[in-house]
N, C-alpha and C positions, 0 to 999 in steps of 0.2 A: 512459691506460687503467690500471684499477686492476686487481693479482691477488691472486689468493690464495698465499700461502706458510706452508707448513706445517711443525713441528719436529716432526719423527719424534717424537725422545724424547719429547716431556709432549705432543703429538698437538695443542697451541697451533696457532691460524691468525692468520696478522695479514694486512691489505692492505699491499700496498706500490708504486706509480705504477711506470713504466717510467722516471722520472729520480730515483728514490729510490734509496737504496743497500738492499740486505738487514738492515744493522748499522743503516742509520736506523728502517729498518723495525723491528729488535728491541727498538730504546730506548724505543720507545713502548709497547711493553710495561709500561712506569712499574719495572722491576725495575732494585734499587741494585745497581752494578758492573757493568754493560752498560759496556765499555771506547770511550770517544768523545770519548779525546783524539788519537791518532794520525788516522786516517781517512784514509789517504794513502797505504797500504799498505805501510806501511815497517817496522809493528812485528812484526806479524803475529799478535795476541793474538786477533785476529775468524778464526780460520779457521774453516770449514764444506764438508760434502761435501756437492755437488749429488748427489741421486739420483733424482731424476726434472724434465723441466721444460725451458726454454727460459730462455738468459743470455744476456748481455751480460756483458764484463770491462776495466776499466780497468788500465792497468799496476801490477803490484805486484811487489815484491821477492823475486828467485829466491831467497834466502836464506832467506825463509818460504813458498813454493810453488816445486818445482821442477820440469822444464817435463812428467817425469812424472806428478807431483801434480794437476799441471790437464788432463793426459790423462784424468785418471780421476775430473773434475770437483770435483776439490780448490779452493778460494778463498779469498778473504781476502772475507769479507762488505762491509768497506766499499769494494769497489772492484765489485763486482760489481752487477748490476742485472736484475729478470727484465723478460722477452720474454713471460709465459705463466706460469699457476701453475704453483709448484714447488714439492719435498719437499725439507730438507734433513738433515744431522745436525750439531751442531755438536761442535768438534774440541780440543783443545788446553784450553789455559786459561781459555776463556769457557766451558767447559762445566758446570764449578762453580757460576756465575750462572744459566745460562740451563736447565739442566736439576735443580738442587736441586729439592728438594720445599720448597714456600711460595715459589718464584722468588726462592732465591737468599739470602733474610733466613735460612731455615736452616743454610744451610750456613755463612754468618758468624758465627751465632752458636755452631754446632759451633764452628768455628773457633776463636772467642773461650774457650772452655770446653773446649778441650783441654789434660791436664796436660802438664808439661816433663817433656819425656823427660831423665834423668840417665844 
């Protein structure tokens, strides 16, 4: 079954199957620095707050979700899976990629084009 998931910030929808992850789901978004080397829930660079919607969650590291965080639909995108279209926000470090304006290429090249601070 395919749903919809929606990123609040830039109000994007992608599909994503019920044995997909959220974070596989983003990468197809084709935006550079979508982080999809860990995917195992250990790093914690995917986090995302469910705010509306129906999951599923595979184990991930208290270290980066703790067990109030996921009380209040806190996750780590690649360990999670929806049930049912879902809204979310994303959180943390992936937020730079996934919600710049140009997905992500501007914010790098801000980036690149920042003077050193003395």
């Amino acid at each position: 079954m395919r749903y919809s998931v929606q990123i609040e910030e830039t109000g994007e929808v992608y599909a994503c199957t019920e044995q997909q992850s959220l974070l596989w789901g983003l990468a197809q978004l084709g935006r550079k620095g979508i982080p999809l080397g860990c995917r195992g829930g250990g790093c914690g660079v995917c986090k995302v707050a469910i705010t509306q919607g129906d999951y599923q969650t595979g184990p991930m590291s208290a270290a980066h979700v703790t067990p109030e965080e996921r009380q209040s639909g806190v996750v780590l995108a690649c360990r999670c899976y929806p049930r049912g279209d879902l809204s979310l926000r994303v959180l943390g470090k992936m937020q730079r990629t996934v919600c710049a304006p140009g997905g992500g290429d501007a914010a790098k090249a801000s980036e690149q084009h920042q003077p050193a601070v003395q």
